[in-house]
C-alpha positions in Angstrom: 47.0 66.6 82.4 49.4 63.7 83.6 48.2 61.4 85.9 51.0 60.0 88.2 48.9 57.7 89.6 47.7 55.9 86.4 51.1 56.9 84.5 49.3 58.3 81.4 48.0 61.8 80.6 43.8 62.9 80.3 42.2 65.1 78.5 39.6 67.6 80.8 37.0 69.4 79.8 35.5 72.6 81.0 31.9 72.2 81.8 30.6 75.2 84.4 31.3 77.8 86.5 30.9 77.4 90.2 31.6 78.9 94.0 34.1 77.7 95.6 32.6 75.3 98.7 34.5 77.6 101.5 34.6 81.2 100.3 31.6 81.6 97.4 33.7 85.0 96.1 35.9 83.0 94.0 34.7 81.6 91.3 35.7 78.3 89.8 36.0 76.4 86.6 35.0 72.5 86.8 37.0 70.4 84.4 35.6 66.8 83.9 37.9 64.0 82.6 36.8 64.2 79.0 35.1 60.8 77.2 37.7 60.2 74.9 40.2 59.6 77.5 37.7 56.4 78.0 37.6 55.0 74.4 38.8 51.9 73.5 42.1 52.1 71.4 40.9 50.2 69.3 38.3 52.7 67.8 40.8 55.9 68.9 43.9 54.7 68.1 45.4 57.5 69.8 45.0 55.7 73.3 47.2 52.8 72.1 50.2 54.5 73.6 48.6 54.1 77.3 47.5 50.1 76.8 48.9 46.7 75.6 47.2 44.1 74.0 47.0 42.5 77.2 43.4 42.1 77.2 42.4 38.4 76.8 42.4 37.9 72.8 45.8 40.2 72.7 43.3 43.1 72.2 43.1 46.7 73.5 41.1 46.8 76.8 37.6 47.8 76.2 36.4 51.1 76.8 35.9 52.6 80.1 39.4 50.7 81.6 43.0 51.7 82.0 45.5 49.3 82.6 47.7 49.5 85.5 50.1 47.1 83.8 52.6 50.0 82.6 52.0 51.9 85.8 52.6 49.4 89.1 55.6 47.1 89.5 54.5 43.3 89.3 56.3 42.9 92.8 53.4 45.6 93.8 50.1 44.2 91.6 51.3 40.6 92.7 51.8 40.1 88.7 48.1 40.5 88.5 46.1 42.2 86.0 44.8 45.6 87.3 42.8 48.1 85.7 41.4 51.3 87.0 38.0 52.5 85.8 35.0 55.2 86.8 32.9 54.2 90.0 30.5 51.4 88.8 31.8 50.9 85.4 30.6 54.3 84.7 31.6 55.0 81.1 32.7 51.7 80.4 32.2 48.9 77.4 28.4 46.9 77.7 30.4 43.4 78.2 32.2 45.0 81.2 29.3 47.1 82.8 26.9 44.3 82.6 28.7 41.5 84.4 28.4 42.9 87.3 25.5 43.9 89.4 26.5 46.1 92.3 23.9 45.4 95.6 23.6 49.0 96.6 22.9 50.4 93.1 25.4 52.4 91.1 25.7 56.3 90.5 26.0 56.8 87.1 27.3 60.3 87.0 30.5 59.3 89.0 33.3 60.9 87.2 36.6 62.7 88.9 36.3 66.9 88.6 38.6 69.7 88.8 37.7 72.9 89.7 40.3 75.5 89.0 41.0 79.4 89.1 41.3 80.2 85.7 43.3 83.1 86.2 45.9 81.2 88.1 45.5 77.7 86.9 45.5 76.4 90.9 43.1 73.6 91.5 41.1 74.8 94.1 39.1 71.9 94.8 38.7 68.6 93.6 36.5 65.5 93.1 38.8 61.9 93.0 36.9 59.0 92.2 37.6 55.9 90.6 37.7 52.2 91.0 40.2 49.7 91.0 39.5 46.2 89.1 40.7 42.6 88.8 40.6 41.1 85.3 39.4 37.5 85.7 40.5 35.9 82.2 38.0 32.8 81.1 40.5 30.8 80.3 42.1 30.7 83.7 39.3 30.1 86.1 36.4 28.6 83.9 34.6 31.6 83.8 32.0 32.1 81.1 33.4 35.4 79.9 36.0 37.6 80.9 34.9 39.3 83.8 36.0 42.6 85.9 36.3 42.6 89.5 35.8 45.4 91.9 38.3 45.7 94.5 37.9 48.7 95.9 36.1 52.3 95.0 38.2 55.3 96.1 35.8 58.8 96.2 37.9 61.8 97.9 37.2 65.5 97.6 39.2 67.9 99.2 39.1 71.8 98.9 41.3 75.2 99.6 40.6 76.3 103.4 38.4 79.1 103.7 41.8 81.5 104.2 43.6 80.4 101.6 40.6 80.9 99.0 39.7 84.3 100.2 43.6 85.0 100.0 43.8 83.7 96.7 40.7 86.1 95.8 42.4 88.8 97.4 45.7 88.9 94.9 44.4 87.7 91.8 41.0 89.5 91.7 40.0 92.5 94.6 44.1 94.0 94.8 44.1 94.4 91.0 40.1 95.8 90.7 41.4 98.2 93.5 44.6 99.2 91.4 42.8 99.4 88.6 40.1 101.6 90.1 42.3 103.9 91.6 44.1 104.6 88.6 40.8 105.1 87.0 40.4 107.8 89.4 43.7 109.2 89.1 44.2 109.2 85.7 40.4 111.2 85.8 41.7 114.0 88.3 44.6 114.5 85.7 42.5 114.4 83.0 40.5 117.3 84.7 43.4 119.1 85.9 45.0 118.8 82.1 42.0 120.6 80.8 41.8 123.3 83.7 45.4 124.0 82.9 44.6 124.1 79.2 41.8 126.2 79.1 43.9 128.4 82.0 46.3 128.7 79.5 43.8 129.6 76.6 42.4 132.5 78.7 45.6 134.2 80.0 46.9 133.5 75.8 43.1 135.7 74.8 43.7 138.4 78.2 47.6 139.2 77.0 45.9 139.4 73.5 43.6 141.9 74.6 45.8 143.7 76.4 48.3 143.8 73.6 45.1 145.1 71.2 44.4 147.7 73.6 48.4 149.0 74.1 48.5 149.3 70.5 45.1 150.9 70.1 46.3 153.7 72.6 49.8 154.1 70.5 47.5 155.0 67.3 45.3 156.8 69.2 47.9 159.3 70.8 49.9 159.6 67.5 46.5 160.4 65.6 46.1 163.0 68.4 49.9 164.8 68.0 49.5 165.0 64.0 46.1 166.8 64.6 47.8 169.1 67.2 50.6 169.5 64.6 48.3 170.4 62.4 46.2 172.8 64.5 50.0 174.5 65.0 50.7 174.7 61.7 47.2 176.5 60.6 47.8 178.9 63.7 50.9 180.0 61.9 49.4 180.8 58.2 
């Protein structure tokens, strides 16, 4: 999935199924950013398409950042080095996590979520969160290491009104299980009539049969009956 807002694509991966929050019918797939999407390009070179060696060292940013270099104009980022990462450094490299230590504690199961209708592919619901950083380079500010600074922590979720879920439920899942059902039905009430009018058919076939035997039965029967009466004559006369 592309990101517009980090101007690179991620990879999700399905994790559970769940209710949806407003209308606990419709049942929902959560998709989690998946942990590659967080690895270094430097040990999944695949990632190198979404970074620069802008990091200090002209290296790959560690794990557990994206750069917002390719993404936001420098009249925007004030020609500042951005980077976007999980709440708390969640996911991210050892030397960025630990040089910071966050007052109110951290949650470490932070992570952005999808949860979608896997028949229709809407999102129904979803979790934003993420974190927006400022990379303070040692060599600029006398710092003792390279250091990541929070800026701010953005954590939205929004979900599908309560009318629009049961709506959704409505096409995609109880119109079609009604459809089906009723053709289930129908297709059974032909099924029975096909064999009424089947074995109908059999027993008026066996009744003209019968009636046929019996017709011819009576012919040999009455022309047995005139050659013994022609017979009978003809002794008479001798």
């Amino acid at each position: 999935m592309f990101g517009t807002n980090i101007c690179r694509s991620v990879p999700f991966t399905a994790k559970m199924w769940v209710p949806t929050v407003n209308f606990p019918k419709l049942k929902l797939l959560v998709l989690e950013l998946d942990d590659a999407a967080f690895e270094s390009a430097d040990g999944r070179p695949e990632n190198a398409g979404f970074h620069n060696q802008s990091y200090p060292g002209d290296r790959y940013p560690p794990s557990g950042l994206w750069s917002l270099g390719p993404c936001i104009l420098p009249s925007v980022s004030g020609n500042k080095p951005l980077y976007v990462s999980l709440p708390y450094f969640n996911k991210a490299a050892d030397e960025v996590r630990d040089a910071i230590i966050f007052e109110d504690g951290i949650e470490p199961g932070a992570i952005s979520q999808l949860k979608v209708d896997p028949k229709t592919g809407f999102i129904i619901e979803g979790t934003l969160q993420y974190q927006v950083n400022l990379l303070v380079p040692k060599s600029q500010y006398g710092a003792a290491n390279d250091t990541m600074y929070p800026l701010a922590l953005i954590q939205e979720f929004k979900a599908a009104s309560r009318e629009d879920a049961e709506n959704l439920y409505n096409t995609a899942y109880a119109f079609p299980q009604m459809i089906r059902m009723v053709v289930r039905v129908l297709f059974s009430i032909l099924t029975v009539l096909a064999f009424s009018l089947l074995l109908a058919t059999v027993i008026r076939k066996y009744l003209d049969y019968r009636a046929a035997k019996e017709i011819d039965e009576d012919k040999v029967t009455a022309v047995e009956f005139n050659e013994d009466d022609s017979i009978s004559d003809k002794s008479m006369n001798i």
